[in-house]
Gaussian input, Z-matrix of N, CA and C with variables (Angstrom, degrees):
# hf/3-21g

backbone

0 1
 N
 C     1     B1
 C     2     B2     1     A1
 N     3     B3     2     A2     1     D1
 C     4     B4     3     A3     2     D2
 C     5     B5     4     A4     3     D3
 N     6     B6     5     A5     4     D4
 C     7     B7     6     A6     5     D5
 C     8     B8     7     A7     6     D6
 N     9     B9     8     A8     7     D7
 C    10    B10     9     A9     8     D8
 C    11    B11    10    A10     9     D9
 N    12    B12    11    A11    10    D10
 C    13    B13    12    A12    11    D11
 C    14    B14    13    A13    12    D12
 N    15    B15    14    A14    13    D13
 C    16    B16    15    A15    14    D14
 C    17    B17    16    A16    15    D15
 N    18    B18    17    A17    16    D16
 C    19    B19    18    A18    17    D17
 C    20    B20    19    A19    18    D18
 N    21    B21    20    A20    19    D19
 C    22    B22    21    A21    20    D20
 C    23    B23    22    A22    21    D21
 N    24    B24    23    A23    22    D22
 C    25    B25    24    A24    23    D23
 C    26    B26    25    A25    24    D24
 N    27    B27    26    A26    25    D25
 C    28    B28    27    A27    26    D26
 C    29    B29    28    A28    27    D27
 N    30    B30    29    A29    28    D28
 C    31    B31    30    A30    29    D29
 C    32    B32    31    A31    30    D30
 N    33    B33    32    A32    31    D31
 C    34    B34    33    A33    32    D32
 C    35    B35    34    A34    33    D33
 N    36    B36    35    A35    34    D34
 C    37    B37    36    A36    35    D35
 C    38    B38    37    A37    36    D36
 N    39    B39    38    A38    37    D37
 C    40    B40    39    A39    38    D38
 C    41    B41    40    A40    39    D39
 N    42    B42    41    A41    40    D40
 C    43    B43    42    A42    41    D41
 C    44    B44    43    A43    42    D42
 N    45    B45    44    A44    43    D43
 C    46    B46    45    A45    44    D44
 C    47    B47    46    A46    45    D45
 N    48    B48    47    A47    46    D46
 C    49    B49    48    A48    47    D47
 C    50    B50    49    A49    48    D48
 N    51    B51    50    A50    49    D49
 C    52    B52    51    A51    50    D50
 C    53    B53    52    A52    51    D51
 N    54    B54    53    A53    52    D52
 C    55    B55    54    A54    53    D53
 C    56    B56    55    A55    54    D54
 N    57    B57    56    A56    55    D55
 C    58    B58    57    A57    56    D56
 C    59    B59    58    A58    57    D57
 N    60    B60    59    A59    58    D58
 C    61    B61    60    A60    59    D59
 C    62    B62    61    A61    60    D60
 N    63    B63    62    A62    61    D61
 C    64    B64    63    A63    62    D62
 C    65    B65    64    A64    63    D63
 N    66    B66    65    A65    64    D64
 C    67    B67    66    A66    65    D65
 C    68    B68    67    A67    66    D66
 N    69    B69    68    A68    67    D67
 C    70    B70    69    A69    68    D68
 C    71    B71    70    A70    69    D69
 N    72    B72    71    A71    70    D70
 C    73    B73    72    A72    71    D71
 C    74    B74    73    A73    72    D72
 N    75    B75    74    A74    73    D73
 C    76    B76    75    A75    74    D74
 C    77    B77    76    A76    75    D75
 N    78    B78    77    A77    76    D76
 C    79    B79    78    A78    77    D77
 C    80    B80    79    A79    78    D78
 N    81    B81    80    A80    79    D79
 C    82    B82    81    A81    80    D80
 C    83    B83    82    A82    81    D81
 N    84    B84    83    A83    82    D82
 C    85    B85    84    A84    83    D83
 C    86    B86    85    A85    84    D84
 N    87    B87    86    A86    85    D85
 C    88    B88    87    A87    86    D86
 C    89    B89    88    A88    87    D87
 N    90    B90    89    A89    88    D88
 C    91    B91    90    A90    89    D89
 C    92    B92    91    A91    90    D90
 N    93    B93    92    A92    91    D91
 C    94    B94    93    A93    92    D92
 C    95    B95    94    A94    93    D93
 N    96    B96    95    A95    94    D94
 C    97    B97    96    A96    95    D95
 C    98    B98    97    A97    96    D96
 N    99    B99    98    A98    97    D97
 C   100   B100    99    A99    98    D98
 C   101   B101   100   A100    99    D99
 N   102   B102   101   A101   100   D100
 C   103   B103   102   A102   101   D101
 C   104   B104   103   A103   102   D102
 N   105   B105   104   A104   103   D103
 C   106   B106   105   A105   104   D104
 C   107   B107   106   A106   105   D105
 N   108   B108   107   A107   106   D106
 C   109   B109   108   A108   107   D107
 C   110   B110   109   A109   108   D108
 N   111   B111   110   A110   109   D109
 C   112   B112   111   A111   110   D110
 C   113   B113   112   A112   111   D111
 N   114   B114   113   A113   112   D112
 C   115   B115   114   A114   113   D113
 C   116   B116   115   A115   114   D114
 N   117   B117   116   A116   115   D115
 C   118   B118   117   A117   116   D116
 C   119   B119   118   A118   117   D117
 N   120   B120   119   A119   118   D118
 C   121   B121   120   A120   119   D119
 C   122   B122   121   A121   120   D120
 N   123   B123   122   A122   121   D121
 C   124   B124   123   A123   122   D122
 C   125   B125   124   A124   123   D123
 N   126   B126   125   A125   124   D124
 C   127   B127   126   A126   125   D125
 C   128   B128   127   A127   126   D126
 N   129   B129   128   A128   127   D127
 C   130   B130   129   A129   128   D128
 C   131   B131   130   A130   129   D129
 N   132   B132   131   A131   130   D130
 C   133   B133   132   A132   131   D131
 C   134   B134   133   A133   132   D132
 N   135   B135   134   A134   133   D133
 C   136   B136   135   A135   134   D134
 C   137   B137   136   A136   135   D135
 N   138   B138   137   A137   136   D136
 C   139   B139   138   A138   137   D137
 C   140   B140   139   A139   138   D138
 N   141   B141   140   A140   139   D139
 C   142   B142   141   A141   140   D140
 C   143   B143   142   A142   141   D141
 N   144   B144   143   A143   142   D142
 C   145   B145   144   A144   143   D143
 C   146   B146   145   A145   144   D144
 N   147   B147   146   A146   145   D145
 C   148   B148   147   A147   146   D146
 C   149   B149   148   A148   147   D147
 N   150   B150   149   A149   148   D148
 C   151   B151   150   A150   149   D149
 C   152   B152   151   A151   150   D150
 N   153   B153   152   A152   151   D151
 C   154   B154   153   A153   152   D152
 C   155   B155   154   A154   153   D153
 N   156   B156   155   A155   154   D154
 C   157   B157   156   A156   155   D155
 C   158   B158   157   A157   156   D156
 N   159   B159   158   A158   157   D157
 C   160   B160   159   A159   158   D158
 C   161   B161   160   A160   159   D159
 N   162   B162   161   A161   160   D160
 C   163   B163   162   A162   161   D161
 C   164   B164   163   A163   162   D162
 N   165   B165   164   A164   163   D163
 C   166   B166   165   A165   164   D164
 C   167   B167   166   A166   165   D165
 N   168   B168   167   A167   166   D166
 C   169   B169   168   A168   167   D167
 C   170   B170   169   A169   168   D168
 N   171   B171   170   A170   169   D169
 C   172   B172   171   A171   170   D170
 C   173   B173   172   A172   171   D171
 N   174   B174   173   A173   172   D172
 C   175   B175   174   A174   173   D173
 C   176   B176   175   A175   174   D174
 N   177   B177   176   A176   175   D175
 C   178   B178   177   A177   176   D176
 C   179   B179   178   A178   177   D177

   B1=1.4551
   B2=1.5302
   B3=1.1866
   B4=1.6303
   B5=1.3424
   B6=1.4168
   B7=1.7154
   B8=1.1309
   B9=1.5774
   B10=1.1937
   B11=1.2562
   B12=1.5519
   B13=1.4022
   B14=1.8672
   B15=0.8041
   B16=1.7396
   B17=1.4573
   B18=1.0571
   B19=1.9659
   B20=1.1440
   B21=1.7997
   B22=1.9071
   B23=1.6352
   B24=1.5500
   B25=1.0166
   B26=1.7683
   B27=1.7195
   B28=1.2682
   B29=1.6490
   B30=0.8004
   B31=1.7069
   B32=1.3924
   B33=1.3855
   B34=1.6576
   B35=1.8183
   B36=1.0726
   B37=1.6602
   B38=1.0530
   B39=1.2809
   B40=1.6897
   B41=1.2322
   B42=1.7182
   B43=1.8840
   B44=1.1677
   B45=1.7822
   B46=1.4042
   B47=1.8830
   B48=1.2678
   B49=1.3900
   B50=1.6466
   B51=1.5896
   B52=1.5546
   B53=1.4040
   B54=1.2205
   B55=1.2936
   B56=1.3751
   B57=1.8071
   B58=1.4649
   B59=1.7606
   B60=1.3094
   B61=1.3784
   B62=1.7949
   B63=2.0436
   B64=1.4230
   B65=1.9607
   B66=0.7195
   B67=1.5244
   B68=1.9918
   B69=1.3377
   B70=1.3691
   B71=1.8088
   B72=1.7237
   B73=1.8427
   B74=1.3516
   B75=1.6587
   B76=1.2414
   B77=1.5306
   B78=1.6640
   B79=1.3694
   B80=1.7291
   B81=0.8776
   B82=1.5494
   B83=1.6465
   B84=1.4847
   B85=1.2456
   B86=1.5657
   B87=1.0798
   B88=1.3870
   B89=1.8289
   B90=0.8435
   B91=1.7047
   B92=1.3832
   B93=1.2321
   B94=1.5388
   B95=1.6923
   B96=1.3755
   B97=1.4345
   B98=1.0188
   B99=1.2334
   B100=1.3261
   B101=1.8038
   B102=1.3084
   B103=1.5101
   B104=1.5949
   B105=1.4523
   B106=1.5371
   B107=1.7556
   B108=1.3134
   B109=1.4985
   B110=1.5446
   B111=1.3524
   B112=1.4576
   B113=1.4815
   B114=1.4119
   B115=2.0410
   B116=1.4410
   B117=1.0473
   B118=1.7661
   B119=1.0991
   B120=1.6284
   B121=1.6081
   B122=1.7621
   B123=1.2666
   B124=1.2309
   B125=1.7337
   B126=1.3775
   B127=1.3523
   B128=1.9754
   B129=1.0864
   B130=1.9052
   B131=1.4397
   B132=1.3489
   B133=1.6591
   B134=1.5271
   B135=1.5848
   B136=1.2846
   B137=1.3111
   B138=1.4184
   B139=1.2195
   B140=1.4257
   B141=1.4249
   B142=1.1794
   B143=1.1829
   B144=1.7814
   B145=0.6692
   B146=1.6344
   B147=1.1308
   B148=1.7752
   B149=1.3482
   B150=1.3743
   B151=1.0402
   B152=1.1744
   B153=1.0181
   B154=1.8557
   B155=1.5872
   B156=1.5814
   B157=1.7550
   B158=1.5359
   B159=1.3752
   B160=1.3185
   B161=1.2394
   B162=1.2008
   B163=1.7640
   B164=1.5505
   B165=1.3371
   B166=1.7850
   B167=1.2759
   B168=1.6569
   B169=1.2900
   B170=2.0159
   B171=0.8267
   B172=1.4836
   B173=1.5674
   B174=1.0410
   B175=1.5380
   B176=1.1484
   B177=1.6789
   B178=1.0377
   B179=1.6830
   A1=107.36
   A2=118.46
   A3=128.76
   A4=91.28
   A5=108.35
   A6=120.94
   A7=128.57
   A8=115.52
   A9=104.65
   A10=147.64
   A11=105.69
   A12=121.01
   A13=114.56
   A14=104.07
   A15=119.89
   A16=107.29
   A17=126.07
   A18=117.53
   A19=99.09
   A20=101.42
   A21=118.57
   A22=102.61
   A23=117.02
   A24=131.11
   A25=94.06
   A26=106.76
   A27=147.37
   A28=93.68
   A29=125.79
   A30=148.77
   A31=91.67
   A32=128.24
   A33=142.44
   A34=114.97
   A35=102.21
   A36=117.56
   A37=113.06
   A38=92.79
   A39=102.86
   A40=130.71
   A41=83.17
   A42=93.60
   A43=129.00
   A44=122.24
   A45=130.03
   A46=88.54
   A47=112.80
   A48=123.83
   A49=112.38
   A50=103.77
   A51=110.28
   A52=102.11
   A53=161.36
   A54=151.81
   A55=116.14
   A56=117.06
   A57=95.39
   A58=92.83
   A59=113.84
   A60=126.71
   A61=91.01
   A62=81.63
   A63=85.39
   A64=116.98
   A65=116.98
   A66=108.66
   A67=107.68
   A68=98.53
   A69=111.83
   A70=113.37
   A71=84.41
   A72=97.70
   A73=115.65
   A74=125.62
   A75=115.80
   A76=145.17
   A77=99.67
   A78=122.09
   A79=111.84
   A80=108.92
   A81=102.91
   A82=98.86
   A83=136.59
   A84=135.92
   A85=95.07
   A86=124.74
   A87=111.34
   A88=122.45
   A89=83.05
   A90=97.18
   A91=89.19
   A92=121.92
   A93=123.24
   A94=119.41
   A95=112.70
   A96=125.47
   A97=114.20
   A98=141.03
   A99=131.91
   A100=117.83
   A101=111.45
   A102=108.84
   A103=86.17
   A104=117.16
   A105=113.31
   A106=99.13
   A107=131.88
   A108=145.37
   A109=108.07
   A110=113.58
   A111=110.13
   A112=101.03
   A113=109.62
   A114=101.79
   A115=105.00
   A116=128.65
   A117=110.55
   A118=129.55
   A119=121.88
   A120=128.76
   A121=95.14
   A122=137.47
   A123=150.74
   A124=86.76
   A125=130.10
   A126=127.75
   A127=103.04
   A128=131.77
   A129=123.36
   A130=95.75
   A131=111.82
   A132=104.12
   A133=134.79
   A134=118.27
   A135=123.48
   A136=111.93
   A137=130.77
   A138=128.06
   A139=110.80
   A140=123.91
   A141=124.08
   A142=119.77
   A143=123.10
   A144=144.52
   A145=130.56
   A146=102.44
   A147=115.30
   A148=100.92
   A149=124.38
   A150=148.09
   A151=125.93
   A152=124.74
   A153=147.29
   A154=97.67
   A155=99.38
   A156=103.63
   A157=119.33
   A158=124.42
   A159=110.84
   A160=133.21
   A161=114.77
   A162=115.90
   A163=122.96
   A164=109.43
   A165=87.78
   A166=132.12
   A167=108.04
   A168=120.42
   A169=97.42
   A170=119.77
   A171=138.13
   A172=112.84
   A173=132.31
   A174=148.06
   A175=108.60
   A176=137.61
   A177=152.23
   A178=148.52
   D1=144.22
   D2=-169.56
   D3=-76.58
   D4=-172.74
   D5=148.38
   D6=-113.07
   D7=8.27
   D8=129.77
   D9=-78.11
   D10=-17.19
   D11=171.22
   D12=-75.97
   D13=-20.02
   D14=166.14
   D15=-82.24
   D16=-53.41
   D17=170.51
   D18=-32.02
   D19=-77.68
   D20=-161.51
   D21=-32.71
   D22=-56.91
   D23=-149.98
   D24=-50.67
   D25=-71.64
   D26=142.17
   D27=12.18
   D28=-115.63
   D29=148.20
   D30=10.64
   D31=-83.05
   D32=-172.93
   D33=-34.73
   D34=-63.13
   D35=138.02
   D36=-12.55
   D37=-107.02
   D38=-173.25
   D39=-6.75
   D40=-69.84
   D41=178.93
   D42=-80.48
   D43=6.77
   D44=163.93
   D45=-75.00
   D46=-90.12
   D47=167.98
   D48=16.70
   D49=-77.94
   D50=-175.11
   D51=-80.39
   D52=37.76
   D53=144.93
   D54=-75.47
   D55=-15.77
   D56=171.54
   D57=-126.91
   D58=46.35
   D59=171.17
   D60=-79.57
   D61=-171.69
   D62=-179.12
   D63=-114.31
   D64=151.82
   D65=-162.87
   D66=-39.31
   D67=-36.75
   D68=-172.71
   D69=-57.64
   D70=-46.32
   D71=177.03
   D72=-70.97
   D73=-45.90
   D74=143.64
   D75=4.91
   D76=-92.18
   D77=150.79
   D78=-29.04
   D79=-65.52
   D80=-152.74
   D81=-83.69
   D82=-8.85
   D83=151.44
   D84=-67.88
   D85=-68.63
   D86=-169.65
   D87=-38.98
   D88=-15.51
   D89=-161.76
   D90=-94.80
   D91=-77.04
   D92=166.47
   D93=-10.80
   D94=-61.02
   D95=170.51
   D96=-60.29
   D97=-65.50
   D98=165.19
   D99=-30.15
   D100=-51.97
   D101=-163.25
   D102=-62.20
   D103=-51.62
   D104=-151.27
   D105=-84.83
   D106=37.47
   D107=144.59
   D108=96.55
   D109=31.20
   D110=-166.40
   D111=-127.22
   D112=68.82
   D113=176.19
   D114=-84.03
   D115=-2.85
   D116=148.07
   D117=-57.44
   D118=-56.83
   D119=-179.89
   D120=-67.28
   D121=-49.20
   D122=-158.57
   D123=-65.63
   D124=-58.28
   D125=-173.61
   D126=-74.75
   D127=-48.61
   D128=161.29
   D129=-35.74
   D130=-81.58
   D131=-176.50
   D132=-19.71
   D133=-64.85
   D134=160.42
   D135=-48.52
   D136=-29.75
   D137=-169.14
   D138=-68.22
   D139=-29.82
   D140=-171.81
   D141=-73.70
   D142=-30.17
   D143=121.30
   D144=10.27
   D145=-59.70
   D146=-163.04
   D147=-107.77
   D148=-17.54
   D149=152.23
   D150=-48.89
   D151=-52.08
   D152=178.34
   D153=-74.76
   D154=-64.28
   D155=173.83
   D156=-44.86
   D157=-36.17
   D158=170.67
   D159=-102.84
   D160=-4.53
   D161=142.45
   D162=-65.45
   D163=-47.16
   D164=165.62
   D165=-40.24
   D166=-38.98
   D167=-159.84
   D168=-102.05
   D169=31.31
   D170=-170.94
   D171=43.24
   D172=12.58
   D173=170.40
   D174=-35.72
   D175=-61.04
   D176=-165.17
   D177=-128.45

């Protein structure tokens, strides 16, 4: 396996992982990713986010 194929993997994780985080922990991984050069995973992240937000609100 490469290391890039270990990031992706890495990354894939993650964002199973934080889906039953808390919006706050979210955020601040998201934020995290971004600083450390990753606004893809950093943009999935928020997504979950907006995600969660519009099923409460019956959106989705």
């Amino acid at each position: 396996m490469t290391n890039d194929a270990r990031i992706a993997l890495m990354q894939r994780l993650l964002v199973i992982a934080m889906r039953n985080a808390s919006v706050e922990a979210i955020c601040e991984a998201a934020a995290l990713s971004e600083e450390a050069g990753s606004p893809e995973l950093a943009a999935e992240l928020r997504g979950i986010v907006v995600n969660r937000d519009d099923a409460e609100l019956g959106l989705g």
